[in-house]
C-alpha positions as CSV (number, residue, x, y, z in Angstrom):
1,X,71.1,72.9,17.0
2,X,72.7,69.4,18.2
3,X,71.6,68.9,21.3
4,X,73.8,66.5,23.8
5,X,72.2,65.2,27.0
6,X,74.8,64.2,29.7
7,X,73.1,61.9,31.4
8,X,73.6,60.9,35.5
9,X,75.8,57.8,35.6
10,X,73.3,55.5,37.9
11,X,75.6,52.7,38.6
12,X,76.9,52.8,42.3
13,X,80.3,53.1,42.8
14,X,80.8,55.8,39.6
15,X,81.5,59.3,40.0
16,X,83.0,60.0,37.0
17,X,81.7,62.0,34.2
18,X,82.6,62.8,30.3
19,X,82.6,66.3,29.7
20,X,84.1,69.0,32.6
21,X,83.0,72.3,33.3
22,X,85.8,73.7,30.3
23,X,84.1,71.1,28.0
24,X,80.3,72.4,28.6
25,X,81.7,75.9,27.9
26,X,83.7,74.7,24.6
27,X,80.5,73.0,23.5
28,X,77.9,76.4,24.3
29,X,80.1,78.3,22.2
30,X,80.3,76.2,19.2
31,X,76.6,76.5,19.2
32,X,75.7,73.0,21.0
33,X,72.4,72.8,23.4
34,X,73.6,70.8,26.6
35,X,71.7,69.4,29.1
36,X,73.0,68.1,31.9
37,X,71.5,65.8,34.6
38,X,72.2,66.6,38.3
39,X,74.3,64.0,40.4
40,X,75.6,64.4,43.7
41,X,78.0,61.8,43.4
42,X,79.7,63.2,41.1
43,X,83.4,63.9,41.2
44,X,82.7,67.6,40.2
45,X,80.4,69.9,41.2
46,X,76.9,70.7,39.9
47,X,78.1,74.3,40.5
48,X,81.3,74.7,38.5
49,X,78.9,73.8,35.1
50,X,77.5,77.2,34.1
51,X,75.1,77.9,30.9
52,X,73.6,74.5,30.0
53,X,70.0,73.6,31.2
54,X,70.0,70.8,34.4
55,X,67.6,68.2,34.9
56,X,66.7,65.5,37.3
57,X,68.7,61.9,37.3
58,X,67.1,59.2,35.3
59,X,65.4,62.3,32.5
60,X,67.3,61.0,29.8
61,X,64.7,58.0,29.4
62,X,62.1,61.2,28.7
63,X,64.6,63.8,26.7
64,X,63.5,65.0,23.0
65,X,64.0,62.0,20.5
66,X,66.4,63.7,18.5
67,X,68.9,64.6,21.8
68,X,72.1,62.5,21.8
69,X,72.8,60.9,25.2
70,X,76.0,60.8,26.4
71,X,76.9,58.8,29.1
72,X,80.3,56.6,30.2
73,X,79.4,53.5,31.9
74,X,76.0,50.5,31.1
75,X,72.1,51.7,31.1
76,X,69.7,50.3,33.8
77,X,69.0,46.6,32.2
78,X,65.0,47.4,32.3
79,X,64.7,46.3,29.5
80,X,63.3,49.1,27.8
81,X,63.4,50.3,24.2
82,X,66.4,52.5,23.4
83,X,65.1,55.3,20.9
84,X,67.9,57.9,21.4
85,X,71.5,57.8,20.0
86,X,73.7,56.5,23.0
87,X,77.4,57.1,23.1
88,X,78.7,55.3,26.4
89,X,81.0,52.0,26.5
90,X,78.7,49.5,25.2
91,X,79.9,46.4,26.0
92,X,78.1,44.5,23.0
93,X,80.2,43.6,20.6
94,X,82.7,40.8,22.1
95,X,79.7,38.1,22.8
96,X,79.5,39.8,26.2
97,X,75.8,38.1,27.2
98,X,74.2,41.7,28.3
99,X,75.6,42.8,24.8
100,X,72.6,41.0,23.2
101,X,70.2,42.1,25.4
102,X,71.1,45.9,24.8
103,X,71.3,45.8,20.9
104,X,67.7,44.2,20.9
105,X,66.7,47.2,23.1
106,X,68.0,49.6,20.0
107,X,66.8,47.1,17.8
108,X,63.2,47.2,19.3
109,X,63.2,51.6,20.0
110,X,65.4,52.5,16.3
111,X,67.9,53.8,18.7
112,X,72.0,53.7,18.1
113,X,74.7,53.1,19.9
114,X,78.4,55.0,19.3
115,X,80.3,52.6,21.8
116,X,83.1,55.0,23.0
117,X,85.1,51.8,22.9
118,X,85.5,52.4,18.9
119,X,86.0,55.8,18.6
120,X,89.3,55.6,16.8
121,X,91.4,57.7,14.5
122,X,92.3,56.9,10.8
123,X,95.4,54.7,12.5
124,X,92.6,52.8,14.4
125,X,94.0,54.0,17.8
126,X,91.7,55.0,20.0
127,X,90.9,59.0,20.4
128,X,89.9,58.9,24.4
129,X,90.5,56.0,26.9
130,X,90.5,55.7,30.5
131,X,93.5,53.6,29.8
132,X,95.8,55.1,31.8
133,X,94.5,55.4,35.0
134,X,92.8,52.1,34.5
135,X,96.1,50.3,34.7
136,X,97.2,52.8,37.2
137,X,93.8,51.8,40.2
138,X,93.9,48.1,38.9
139,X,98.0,48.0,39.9
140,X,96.8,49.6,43.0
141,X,93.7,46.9,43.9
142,X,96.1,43.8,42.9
143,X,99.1,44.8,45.4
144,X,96.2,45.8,47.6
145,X,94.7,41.9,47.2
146,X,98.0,40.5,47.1
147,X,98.9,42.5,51.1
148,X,95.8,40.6,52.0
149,X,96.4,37.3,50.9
150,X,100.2,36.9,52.1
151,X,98.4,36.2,55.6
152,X,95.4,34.4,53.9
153,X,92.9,37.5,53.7
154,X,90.6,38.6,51.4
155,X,91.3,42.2,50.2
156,X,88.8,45.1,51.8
157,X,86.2,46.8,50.1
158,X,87.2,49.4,48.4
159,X,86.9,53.4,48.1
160,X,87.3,56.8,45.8
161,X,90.4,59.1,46.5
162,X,90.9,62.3,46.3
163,X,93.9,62.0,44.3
164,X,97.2,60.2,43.1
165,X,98.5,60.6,45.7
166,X,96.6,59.4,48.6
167,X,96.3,56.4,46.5
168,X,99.6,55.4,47.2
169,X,99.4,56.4,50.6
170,X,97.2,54.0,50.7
171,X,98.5,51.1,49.6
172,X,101.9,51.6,51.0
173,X,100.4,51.5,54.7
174,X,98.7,48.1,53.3
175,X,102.4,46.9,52.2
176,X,103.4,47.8,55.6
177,X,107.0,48.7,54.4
178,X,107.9,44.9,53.5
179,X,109.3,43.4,50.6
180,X,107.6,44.1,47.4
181,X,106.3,41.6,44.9
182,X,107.2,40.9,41.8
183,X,104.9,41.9,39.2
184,X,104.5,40.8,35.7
185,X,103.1,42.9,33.1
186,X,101.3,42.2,29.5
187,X,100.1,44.9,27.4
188,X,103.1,47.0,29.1
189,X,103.7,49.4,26.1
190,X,99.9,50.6,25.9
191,X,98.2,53.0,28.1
192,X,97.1,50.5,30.7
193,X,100.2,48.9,31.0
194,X,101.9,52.6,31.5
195,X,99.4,53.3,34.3
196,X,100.3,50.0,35.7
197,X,104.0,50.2,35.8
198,X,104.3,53.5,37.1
199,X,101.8,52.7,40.1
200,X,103.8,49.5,40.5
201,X,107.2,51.5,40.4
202,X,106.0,54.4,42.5
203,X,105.2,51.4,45.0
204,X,109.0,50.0,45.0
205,X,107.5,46.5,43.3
206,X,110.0,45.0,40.4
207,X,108.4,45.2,37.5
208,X,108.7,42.5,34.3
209,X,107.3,44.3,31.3
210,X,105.9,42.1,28.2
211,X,103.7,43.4,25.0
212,X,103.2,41.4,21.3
213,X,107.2,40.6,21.0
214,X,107.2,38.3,24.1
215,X,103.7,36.7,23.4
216,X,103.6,36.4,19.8
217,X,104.8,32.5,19.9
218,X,101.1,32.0,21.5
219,X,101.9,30.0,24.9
220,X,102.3,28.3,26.9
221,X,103.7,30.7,29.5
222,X,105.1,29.5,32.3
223,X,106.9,33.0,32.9
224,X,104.1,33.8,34.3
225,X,103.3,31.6,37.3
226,X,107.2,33.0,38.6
227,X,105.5,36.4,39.8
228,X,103.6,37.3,42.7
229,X,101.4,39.3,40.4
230,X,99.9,39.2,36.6
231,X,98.5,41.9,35.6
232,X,96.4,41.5,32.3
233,X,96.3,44.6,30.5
234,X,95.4,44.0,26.8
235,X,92.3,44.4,25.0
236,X,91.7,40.9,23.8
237,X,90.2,39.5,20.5
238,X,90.4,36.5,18.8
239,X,93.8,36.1,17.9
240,X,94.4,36.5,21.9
241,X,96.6,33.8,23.0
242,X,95.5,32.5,26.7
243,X,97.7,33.4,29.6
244,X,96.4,32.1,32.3
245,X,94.7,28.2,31.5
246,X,92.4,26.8,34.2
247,X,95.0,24.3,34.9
248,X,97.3,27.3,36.2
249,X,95.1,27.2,39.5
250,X,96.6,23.9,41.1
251,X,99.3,24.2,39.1
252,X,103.0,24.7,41.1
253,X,103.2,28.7,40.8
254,X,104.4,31.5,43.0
255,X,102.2,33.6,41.5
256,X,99.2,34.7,43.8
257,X,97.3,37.6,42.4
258,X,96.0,38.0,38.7
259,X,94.5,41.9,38.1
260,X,92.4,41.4,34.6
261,X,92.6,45.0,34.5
262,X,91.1,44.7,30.7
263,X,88.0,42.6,32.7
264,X,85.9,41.0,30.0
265,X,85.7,37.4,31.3
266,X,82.0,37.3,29.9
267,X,83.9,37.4,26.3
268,X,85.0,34.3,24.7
269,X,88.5,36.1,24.0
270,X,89.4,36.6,27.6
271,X,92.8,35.0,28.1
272,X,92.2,34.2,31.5
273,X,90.7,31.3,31.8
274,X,90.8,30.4,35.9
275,X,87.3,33.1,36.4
276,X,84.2,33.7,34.9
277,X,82.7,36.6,36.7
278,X,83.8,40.3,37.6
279,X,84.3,41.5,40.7
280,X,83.4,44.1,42.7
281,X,84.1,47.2,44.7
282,X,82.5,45.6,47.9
283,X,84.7,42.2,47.0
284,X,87.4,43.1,45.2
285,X,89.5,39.3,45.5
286,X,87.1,36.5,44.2
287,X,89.4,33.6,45.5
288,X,89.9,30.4,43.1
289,X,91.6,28.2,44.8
290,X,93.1,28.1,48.4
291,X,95.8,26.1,48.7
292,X,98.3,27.8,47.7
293,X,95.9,30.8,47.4
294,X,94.7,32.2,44.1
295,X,93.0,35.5,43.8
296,X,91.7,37.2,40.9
297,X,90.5,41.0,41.0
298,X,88.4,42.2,37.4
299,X,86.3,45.6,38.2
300,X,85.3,47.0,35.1
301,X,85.4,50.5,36.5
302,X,88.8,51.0,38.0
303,X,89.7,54.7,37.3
304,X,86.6,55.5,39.4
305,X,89.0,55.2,42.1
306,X,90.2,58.3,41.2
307,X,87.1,60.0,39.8
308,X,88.5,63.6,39.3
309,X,92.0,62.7,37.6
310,X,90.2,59.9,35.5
311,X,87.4,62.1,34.1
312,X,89.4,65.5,33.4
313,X,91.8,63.2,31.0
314,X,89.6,61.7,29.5
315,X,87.3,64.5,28.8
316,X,90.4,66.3,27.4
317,X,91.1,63.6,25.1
318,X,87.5,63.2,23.9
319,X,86.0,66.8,23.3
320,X,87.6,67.6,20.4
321,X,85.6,64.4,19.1
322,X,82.5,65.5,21.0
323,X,82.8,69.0,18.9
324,X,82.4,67.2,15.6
325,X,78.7,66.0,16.4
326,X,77.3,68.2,14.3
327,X,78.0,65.8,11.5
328,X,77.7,62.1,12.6
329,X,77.7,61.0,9.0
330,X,81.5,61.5,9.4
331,X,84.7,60.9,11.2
332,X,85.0,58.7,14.2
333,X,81.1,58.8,14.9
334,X,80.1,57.2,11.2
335,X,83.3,54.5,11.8
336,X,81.5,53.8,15.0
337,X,77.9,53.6,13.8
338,X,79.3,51.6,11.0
339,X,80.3,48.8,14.2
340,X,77.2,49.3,15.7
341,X,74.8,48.8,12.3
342,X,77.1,45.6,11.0
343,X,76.3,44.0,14.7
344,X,72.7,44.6,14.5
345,X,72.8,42.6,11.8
346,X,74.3,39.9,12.8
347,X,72.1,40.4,15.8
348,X,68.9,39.8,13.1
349,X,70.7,36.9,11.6
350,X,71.3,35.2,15.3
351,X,67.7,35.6,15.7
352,X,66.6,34.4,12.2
353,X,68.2,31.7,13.0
């Protein structure tokens, strides 16, 4: 019986989750154990999962060796040895420096990691993102920096809602009614860039849409620096043009907000080149330069602004994957140990070296 452990997420400011009630049920009846760790944070209730066994926060760490752990966002960095198989977004495979640090932990414990991240079909697409509503919270954060900083402000911390909805409420009493900005858009045609647009439209902002066609000559791109906001929504790699140099920052520009809504400036792909940290839900705006202002919001967990919407899509999208467990040997989950067991290797290399 393949037993899947739905671990707690323990990072603050995450309430989402993997697998719904619906999900549980799906997996009990095709003959799955499922454990479940309890969570008051998150988005849904304890309650509405019925039939799988519960267990504290934090168990995972003592759960039979042969349970698979499923999880969405990083591990604790303790440190420890890793002897389960992990499916969660990774992070480890773009030269991210924690991304080391966690494949020795497999390394050391003869764990493996699935990176939800490269899960893909046979057309390489992805078969579950948070893409959508990724773009969709990290349009909303940018116009909510971009309110702040038209009177030289720093945007406020930030908060879950309930839904759609009241995120836009939101945001619209932050706009105060006033003109919109103008908002520029790369990656448009993917699932972030949708969620990003139809925030931005729903919000009254004009909207510039790019994807490959317009950046495929490689830069420079000066479009850019005409907008109020750029908002990054591609998953790099290394034929990744830059966007955004570090000149760009003193550089004559109306632009004033950048939302890396893809958020890997720890990778040297990142095409934004003017920051080199993340930000956070208590300071969303990390401000690089001041005169005229510059502010750059990158929170690598942006649909937990909308916890219940985010996790019920992406849940959908990912259990019929989830289902196929039984038989890691094939499918998406070989394809994505295949990524994980060619990086551990160059991992043994690096360190041969």
């Amino acid at each position: 019986m393949t037993h899947i452990w739905i671990r707690a997420e323990e990072r603050p400011n995450e309430q989402r989750v993997g697998v719904t009630p619906d999900g549980v049920a799906e997996l009990l009846r095709a003959g799955f154990q499922v454990t479940l760790e309890e969570d008051p944070s998150r988005a849904i209730s304890l309650a509405d999962y019925k039939g799988c066994r519960l267990a504290a926060t934090g168990s995972w760490r003592n759960a039979p060796k042969d349970a698979i752990i499923f999880g969405l966002k990083e591990l604790p960095d303790d440190d420890s040895p890793l002897v389960h198989r992990h499916i969660m977004f990774g992070h480890a495979y773009k030269g991210q420096p924690d991304g080391a640090r966690l494949l020795a932990r497999f390394k050391r414990g003869g764990g493996r990691l699935y990176d939800l991240e490269y899960l893909t079909d046979d057309t390489g697409r992805r078969v579950a993102a948070f893409g959508y509503w990724a773009g969709y919270a990290g349009a909303a954060v940018a116009l909510k920096c971009w309110a702040a900083a038209r009177s030289g402000g720093l945007c406020a911390p930030l908060q879950t809602f309930s839904s759609a909805a009241a995120l836009q409420h939101h945001i619209a009493a932050d706009l105060g009614g006033d003109t919109c900005p103008k908002v520029i858009i790369i990656g448009a045609l993917g699932r972030v860039g949708s969620g990003a647009r139809d925030f931005c439209r729903a919000m009254g902002a004009e909207v510039t849409g790019w994807d490959m066609a317009q950046t495929a000559q490689g830069g420079p791109f000066p479009e850019i620096l005409t907008h109020d906001i750029f908002l990054n929504c591609i998953l790099a790699s290394a034929s990744t043009p830059v966007f955004v140099p570090a000149s760009a920052s003193s550089a004559p520009r109306v632009l004033r907000v950048i939302g890396d809504i893809a958020c890997d400036p720890g990778s040297a792909f990142s095409p934004i080149k003017v920051y080199d940290r993340t930000t956070s839900w208590e300071h969303p705006a990390l401000r690089v330069h001041e005169h005229p202002i510059l502010d750059v919001t990158a929170i690598d967990n942006l649909p937990s602004l909308l916890p219940r919407e985010s996790s019920e899509d992406f849940a959908a999208q990912l259990l019929p994957s989830l289902l196929g467990l039984h038989d890691m040997a094939q499918g998406v989950w070989a394809k994505a140990g295949a990524h994980f067991d060619n990086h551990l290797s160059i991992l043994g290399k690096d360190s041969a070296s």
